[in-house]
C-alpha positions, 0 to 999 in steps of 0.5 A: 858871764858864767863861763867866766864865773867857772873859771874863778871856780875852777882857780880858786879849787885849783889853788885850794887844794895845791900843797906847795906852800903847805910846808913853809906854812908848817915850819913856820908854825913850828918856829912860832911855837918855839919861840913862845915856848922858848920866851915862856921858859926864859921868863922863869929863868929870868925869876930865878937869876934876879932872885939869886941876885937878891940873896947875893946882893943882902949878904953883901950888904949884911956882911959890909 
């Protein structure tokens, strides 16, 4: 039972400190980041366009 018990030690230390998957992990971090930041970003350029549209849209209608 304790030499079993060893060896799980043993895998999950091994598998603990292994760093191959350890890049993955990283750009995907990153490419998370970007898209929250790229859909942070979008939302005040939404705000901005549907505003231009407005002033756009009132002048027309003014005008008509």
């Amino acid at each position: 039972m304790r030499s079993a018990l060893w060896k799980l030690v043993f895998a999950v230390r091994s598998n603990w400190t292994r760093e191959e998957g350890q890049d993955l992990v990283e750009y995907a971090l990153v490419v998370g980041l970007i898209a929250i930041a790229a859909v942070a970003g979008l939302h005040g350029v939404a705000s901005a366009v549907k505003n231009v549209i407005t002033g756009i849209t009132g002048t027309m209608n003014t005008a008509a």
